[in-house]
DOVEX-400908 format. One line per 3 residues: number of its first residue (from 1); their letters; for each residue x, y, z of C-alpha. Coordinates in steps of 0.02 Angstrom, whole numbers, plus 50000, padded with zeros to 5 digits. Layout:
NUM> A> X:Y:Z | ...
END
This chain:
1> XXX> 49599:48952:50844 | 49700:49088:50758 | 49650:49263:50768
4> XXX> 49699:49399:50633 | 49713:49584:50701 | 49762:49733:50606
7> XXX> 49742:49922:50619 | 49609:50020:50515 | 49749:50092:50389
10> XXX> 49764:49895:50320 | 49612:49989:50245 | 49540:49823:50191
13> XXX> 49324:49835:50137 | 49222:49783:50275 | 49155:49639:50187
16> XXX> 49315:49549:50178 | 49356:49605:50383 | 49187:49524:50421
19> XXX> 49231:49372:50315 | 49369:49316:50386 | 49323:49410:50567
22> XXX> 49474:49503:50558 | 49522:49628:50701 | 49516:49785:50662
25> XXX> 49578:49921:50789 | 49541:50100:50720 | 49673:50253:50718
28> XXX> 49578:50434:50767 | 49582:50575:50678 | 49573:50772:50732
31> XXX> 49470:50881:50610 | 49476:51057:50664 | 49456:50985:50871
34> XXX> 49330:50852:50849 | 49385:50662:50857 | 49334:50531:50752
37> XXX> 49379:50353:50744 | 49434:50291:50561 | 49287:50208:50467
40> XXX> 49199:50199:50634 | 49127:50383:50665 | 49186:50452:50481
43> XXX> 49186:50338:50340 | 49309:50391:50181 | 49171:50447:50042
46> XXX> 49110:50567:50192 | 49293:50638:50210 | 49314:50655:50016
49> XXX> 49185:50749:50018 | 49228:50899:50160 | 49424:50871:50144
52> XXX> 49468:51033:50015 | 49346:51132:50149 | 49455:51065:50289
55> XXX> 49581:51178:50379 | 49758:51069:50365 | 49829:51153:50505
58> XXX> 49691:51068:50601 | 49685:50900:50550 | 49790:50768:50634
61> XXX> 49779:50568:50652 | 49838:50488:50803 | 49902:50282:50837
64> XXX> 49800:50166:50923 | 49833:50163:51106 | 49890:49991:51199
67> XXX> 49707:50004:51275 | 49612:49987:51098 | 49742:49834:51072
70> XXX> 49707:49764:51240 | 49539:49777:51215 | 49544:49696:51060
73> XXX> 49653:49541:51133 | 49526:49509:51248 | 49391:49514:51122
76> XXX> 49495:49376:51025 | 49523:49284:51186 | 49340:49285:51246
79> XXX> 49310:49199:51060 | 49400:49054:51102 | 49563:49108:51010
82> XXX> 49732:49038:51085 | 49855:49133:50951 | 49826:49306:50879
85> XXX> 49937:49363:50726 | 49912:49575:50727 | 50017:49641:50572
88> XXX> 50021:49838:50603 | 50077:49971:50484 | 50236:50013:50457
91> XXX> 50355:50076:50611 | 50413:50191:50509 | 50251:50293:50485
94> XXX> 50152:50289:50636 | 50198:50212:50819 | 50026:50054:50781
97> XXX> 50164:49964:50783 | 50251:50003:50967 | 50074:50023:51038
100> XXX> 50045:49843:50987 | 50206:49780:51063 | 50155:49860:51221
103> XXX> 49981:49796:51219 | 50060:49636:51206 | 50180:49669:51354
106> XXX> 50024:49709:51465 | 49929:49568:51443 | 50062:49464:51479
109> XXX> 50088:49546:51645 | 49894:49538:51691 | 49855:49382:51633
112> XXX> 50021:49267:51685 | 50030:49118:51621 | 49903:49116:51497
115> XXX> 49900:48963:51364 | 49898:49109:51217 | 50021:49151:51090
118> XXX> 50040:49348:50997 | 50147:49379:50858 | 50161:49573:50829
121> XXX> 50234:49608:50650 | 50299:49781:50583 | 50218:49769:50392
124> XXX> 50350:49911:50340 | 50202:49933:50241 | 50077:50081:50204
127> XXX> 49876:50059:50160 | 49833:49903:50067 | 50027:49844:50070
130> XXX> 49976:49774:50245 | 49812:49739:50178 | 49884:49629:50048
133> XXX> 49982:49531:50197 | 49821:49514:50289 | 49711:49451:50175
136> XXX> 49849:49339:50099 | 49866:49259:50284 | 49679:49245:50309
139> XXX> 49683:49153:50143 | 49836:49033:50199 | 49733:49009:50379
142> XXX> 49584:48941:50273 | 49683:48827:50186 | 49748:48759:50363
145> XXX> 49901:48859:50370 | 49985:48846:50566 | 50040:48987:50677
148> XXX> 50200:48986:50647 | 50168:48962:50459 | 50092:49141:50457
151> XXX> 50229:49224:50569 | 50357:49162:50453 | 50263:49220:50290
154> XXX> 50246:49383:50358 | 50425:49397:50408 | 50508:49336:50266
157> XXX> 50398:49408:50143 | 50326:49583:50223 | 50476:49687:50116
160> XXX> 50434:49603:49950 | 50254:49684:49966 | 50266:49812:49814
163> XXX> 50187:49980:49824 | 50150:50086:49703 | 50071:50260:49736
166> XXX> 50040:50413:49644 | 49961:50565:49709 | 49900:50753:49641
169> XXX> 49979:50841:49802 | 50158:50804:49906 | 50118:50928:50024
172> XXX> 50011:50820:50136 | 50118:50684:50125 | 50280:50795:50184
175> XXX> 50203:50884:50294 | 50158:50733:50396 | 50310:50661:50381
178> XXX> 50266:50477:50265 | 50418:50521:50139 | 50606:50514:50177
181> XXX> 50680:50698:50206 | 50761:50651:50016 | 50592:50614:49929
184> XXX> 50518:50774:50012 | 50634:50876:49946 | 50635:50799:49780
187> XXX> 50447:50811:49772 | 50466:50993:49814 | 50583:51004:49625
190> XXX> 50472:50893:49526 | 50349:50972:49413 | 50281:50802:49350
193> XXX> 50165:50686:49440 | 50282:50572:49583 | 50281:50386:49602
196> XXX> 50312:50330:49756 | 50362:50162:49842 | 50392:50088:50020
199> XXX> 50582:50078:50071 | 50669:50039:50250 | 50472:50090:50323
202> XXX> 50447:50263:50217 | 50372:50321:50060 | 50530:50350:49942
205> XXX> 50465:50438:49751 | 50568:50296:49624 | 50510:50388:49463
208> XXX> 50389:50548:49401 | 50270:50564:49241 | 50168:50675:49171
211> XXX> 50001:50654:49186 | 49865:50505:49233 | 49894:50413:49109
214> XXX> 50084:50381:49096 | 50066:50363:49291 | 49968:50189:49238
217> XXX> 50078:50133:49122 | 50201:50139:49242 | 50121:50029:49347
220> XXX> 50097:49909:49202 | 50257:49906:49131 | 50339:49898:49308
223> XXX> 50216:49730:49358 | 50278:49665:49198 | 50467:49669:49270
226> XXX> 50450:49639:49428 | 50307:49529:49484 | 50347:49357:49587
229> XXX> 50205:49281:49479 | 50224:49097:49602 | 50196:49224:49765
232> XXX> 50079:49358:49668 | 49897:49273:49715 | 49803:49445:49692
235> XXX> 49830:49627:49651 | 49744:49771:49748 | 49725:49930:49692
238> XXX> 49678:50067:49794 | 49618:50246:49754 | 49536:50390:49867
241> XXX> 49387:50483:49755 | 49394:50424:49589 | 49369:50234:49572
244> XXX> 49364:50287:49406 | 49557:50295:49385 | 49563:50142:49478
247> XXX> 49438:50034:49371 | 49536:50090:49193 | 49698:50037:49296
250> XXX> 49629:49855:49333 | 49580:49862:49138 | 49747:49900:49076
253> XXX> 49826:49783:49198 | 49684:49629:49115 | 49732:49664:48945
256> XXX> 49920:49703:48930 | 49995:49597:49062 | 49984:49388:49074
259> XXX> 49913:49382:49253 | 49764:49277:49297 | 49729:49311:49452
262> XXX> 49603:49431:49571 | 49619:49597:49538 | 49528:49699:49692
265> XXX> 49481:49881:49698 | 49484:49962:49859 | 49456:50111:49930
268> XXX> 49603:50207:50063 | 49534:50253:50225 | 49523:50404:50288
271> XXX> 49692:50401:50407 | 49768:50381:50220 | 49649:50478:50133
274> XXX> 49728:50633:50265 | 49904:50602:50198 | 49888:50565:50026
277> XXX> 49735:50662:49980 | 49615:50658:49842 | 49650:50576:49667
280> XXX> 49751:50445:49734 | 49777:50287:49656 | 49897:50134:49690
283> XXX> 49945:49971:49679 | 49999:49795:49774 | 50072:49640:49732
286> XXX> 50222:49547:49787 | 50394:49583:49688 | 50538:49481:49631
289> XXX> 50690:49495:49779 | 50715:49689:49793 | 50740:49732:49629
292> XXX> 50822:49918:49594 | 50692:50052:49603 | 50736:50222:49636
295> XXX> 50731:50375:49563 | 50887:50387:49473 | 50872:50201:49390
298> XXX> 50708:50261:49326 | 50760:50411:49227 | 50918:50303:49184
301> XXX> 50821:50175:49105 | 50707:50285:49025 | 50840:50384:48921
304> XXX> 50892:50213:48862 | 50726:50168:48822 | 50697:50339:48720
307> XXX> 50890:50311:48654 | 50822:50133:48585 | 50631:50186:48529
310> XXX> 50738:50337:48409 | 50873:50196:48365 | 50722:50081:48289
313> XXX> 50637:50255:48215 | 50803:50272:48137 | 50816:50106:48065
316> XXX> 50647:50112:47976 | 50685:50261:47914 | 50832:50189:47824
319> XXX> 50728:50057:47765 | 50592:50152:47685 | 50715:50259:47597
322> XXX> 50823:50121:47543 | 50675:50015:47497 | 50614:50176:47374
325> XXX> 50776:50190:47285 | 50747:49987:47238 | 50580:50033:47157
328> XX> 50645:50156:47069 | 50770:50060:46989
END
């Protein structure tokens, strides 16, 4: 029996973990010295509520130890499950990953021998990027999909997870040290709203627009381009306080774009919900082989696109006039 384990930033609803009886080993967070375990002592709409009252010089999150893992391997075990697939947020944002791989190391060494098989996988993914991978492999594993079917999936495909996220405020995600030293002091220049993405492990900002609603068509136009609509199964979108945002983004993405597919809303955690703060929103689906997205391309391809929108203005222009000088004659 195959066992799927994951740490509580996959940030994937609770109906879904208890569907498919996923693992779920929770991160802690420090607000102003007391501890709480993500969506276990604090739940996110509680945070959202106290988090522009909390002190940010007091508030950290800490990685699972190799305890919580071992103690969720032997939960697994005691179930009857012989392989256990745990697909941890990205290496580059938080040691899950390292605490996994040494969880794994120690039960090795106490339990010698044992008929069991663990596959540890580094998402390089943030949020409900690794929640996309999850529930996409809980979906293969009901559909009779092997072991080693999953551990390949992950690994070939874990990078071609797209992220999109905008937020209101950089400084939480700087100061904690989720964006490349470039993208933090980029963000620090920008006076428009930052897109961000996932590259080599970190959040990297790949383009900037003013205000909500541009931010969305973004993330339209930009599915449009680069979505691997045979690996695309589902979208998720995630958001912190306003599902709002997140609701008029699934709409948009239902009426302007061909795909047919489920579109779930879900809400970040609080471990997230510390870095990214409120008015979040993003987006998930699997991309086309690493198409160009950064920054520079962005604003690149946007002058051209103004360039061509005036060229067309232009044109009609010309027609009008020219067909006005026909009538007259």
């Amino acid at each position: 029996m195959i066992k799927i384990m994951a740490d509580s930033t996959c940030d994937l609803p609770e109906k879904i973990i208890q569907k498919y009886s996923i693992g779920v080993v929770p991160l802690t967070i420090n607000i102003e010295g007391k501890i709480y375990k993500d969506k276990i002592d604090i739940k996110p709409d509680d945070f959202y509520k106290i988090i522009e009252d909390i002190d940010y010089n007091k508030l950290t999150t800490s990685m699972p130890s190799p305890v919580d893992y071992i103690s969720e391997i032997n939960k697994a075990v005691k179930e009857g499950c012989t392989q256990i697939l745990c697909i941890c947020m990205s290496s580059g944002t938080s040691g899950s990953y390292q605490s996994a791989e040494l969880a794994k190391e120690y039960f090795f060494e106490e339990n010698e021998g044992a008929d069991i098989k663990i596959h540890i996988v580094d998402s390089k993914c943030m949020s409900h990027g690794s929640g996309w991978l999850i529930l996409r492999s809980c979906f293969m594993r009901e559909k009779g999909a092997s072991f080693e079917e999953l551990i390949e999936f992950n690994e070939k495909n874990k990078t071609n997870v797209k992220h999109f996220l905008s937020v209101d405020d950089l400084d939480h995600l700087i100061r904690s040290g989720r964006l490349s030293n470039v993208s933090a002091a980029i963000g620090k220049i920008l006076k428009l709203r930052p897109i961000m993405t996932m590259k080599k492990g970190k959040g990297a900002i790949v383009a900037k627009e003013r205000g909500r609603k541009k931010v969305l068509k973004h993330y339209v136009t930009e599915f449009i381009k680069r979505n691997n609509s045979l690996m695309t199964e589902f979208i998720i979108i995630g958001y912190t306080s306003d599902i709002a945002v997140a609701e008029n983004l699934k709409n948009k993405m239902e009426l302007e774009t061909d795909f047919k597919g489920e579109i779930y809303i879900m809400q970040m955690g609080v471990v997230v919900g510390c870095h990214v703060g409120l008015g979040a929103v993003s987006m998930y689906f699997m991309e086309k082989n690493h198409k160009k997205d950064n920054l520079l391309v962005n604003e690149i391809n946007g002058l051209v696109q103004k360039q061509k929108e005036v060229l067309e203005k232009q044109l009609e222009i010309q027609k009008e006039v020219i067909e006005k000088i026909k009538h007259k004659k």
